[in-house]
N, C-alpha and C positions, 0 to 999 in steps of 0.2 A: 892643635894637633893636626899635623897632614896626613891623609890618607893615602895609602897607594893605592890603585886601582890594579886589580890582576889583567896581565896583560890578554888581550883580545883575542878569543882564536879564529884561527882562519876558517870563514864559514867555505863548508864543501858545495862547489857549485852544482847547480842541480842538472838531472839528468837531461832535460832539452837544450840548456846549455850548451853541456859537453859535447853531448853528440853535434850541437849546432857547429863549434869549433875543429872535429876534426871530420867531418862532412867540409869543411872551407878547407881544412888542409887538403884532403882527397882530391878534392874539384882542383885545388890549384896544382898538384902534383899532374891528373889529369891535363891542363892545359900546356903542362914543363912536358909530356910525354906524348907530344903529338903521334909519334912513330906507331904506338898501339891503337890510339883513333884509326890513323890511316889503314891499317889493317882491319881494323874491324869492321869499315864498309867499301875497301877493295875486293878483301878477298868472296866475303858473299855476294861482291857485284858481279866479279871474274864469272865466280859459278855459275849465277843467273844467264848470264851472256854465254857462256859453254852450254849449259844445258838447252839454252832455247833456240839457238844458231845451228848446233852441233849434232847435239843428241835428240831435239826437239823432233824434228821432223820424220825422225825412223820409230820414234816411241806415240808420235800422235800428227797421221799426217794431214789431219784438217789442219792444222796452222790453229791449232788453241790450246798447244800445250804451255804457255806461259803464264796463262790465266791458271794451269793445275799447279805451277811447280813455285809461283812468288813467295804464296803463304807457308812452303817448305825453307823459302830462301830466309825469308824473314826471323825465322827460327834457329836456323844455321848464323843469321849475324847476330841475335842473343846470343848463342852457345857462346862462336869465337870472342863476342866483346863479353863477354861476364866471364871466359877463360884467365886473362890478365888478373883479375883479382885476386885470383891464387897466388901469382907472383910477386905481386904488391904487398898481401898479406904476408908471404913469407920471409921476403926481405924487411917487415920491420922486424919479424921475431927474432930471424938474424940476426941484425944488425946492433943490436946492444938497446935500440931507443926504448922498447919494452920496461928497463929497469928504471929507466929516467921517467918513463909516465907512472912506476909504480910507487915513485916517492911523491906523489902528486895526491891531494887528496878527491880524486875523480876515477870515475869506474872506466879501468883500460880496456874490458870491452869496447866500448867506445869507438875506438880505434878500428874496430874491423865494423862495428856499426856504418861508420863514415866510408868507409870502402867500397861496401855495400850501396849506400844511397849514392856514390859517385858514381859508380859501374851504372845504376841505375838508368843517373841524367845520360851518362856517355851515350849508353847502349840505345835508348830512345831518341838521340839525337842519330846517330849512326842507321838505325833503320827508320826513319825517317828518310834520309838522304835513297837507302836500297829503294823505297815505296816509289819515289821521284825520278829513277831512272829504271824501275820497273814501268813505269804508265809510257816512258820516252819508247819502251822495246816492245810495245803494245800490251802490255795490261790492262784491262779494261774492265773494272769491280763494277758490280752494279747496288754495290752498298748505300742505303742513305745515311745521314748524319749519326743517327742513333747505332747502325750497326758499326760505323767508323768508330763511336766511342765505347764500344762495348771491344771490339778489335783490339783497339789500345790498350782497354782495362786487361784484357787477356793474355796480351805479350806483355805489359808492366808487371801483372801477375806471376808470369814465367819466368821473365828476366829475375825478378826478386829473389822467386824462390830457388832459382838457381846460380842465385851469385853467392847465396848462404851457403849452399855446397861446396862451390870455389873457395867459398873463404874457409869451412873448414878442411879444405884439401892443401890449403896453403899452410894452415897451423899446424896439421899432422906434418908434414914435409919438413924435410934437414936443411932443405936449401932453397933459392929461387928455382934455380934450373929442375929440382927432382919435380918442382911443385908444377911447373910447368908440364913435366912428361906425364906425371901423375893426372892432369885438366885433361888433358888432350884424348887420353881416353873415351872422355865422355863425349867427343866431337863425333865420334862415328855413331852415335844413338842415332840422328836423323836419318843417315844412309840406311839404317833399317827400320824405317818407317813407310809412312805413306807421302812422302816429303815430294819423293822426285817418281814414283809409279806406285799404280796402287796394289794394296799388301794381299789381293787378290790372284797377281800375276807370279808373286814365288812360289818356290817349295812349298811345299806344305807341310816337313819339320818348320822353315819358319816365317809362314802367314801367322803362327803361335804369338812368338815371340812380338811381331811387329804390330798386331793386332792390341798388344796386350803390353806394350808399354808406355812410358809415360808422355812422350813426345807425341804420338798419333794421335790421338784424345784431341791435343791442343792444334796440333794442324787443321785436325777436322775441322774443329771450331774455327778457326782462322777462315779457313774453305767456306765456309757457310756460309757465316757473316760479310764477307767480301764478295763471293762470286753465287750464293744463293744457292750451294748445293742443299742437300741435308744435313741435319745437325741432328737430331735424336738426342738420345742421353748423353755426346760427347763432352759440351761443355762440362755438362756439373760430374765426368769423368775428368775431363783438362781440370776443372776448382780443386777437385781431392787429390788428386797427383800433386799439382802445386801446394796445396796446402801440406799435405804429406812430406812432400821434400824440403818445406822450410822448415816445419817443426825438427824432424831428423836432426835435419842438419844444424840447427840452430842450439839443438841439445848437446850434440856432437863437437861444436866448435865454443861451446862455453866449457865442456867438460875440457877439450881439450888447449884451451886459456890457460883457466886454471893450474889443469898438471903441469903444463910449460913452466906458467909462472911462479910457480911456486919450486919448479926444480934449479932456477935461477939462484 
């Protein structure tokens, strides 16, 4: 008597997996799309080079305003490079491929997971490159080793939790381009900070505002740990911002996966 064996099911690959797979698509889409790289460390180059040439010398005329304004720049090329992953994200929901990962049996979060950790590499590559032509323009950190990698940890921090924003600003969105106008909002948070003067010198409707959002927090700490101002409670005010903003959004851009996907 022959047996038949019930045919094999296809076991569901696991979650380190998946994400491994489309973290490799991401990064390879990132290297097909040089055009956003290049923007993401011209443009906060340009700014640094205006600010410090330009505007530098009427706002601090000892000749030390670049040592105030790098760890603002720095911040500004997170925002612009973790901006793009709004558009990336919302061109795959466009695009139809969404339905093809959902006959898949792996979790199409996934998809914007890999997004995320790609904006991640980009963005730390990208300021990386601003740090190196910040020291060419005279910056001069008097950070040791430990503050360097505390720095890093602090912008890797920021950049994270604010590419999860992007990405859920790119699933709310109807299209590339709205998702784009929609990011770009959030580029003007630095200009009201302490990024490029400090939040002492405005109005005082809004030193409020600049005092007391999430961006300042995280420069501060940046300022400190690099050029040895004070730091006070800003860091563990920069952690809870960050943290704050990933959770949100992170809840924000599964809930709104799902309603997507499921209205397909």
């Amino acid at each position: 008597m022959i047996t038949v064996k019930p045919e094999a099911q296809a076991k569901t690959p696991s979650l380190l997996a998946t994400n491994a797979v489309f973290i490799g698509r991401s990064m390879r889409f990132t290297l097909r799309n040089s055009d956003a790289l290049i923007m993401a460390i011209m443009l906060p180059t340009i700014l640094m080079l205006l600010f410090t040439y330009v505007f530098g010398g009427a706002i601090d005329q000892g000749g030390n305003y670049v040592n105030y304004v790098v760890p603002g720049i720095i911040l500004l090329c997170a925002g612009f490079g973790s901006s793009s992953t709004a558009v990336d994200v919302a061109h795959d929901m466009t695009s139809g491929i969404i339905d093809r990962f959902r006959t898949m049996p792996i979790s199409s979060i996934s998809v914007v997971a890999g997004h995320v950790v790609a904006s991640l590499v980009r963005n730390l590559f990208a300021t990386g490159i601003v740090i190196g032509v910040a020291l060419l323009v005279g910056f001069e950190p008097n950070a040791n080793l430990a503050d360097w990698l505390l720095a890093i940890g602090m912008v890797s921090l920021f950049i994270f939790a604010l590419t999860w924003a992007y990405a859920a600003i790119g699933l709310v969105a109807g299209s590339p381009t709205a998702a784009s106008g929609y990011g770009f909002a959030l580029l003007f948070l630095p200009y009201i900070s302490s990024a490029f003067v400090p939040t002492d010198t405005m109005p005082a409707w809004l030193q409020g505002v600049a005092k007391h959002q999430p961006i300042t927090p995280v420069i501060e700490t940046l300022r400190g740990l690099l050029t040895g101002t004070p730091i006070g409670n800003q860091a563990w005010l920069a952690i809870g911002w960050c943290a704050l903003i990933f959770l949100l959004s992170l809840i924000w851009a599964a809930w709104s996966f799902r309603r997507k996907a499921n209205a397909r």
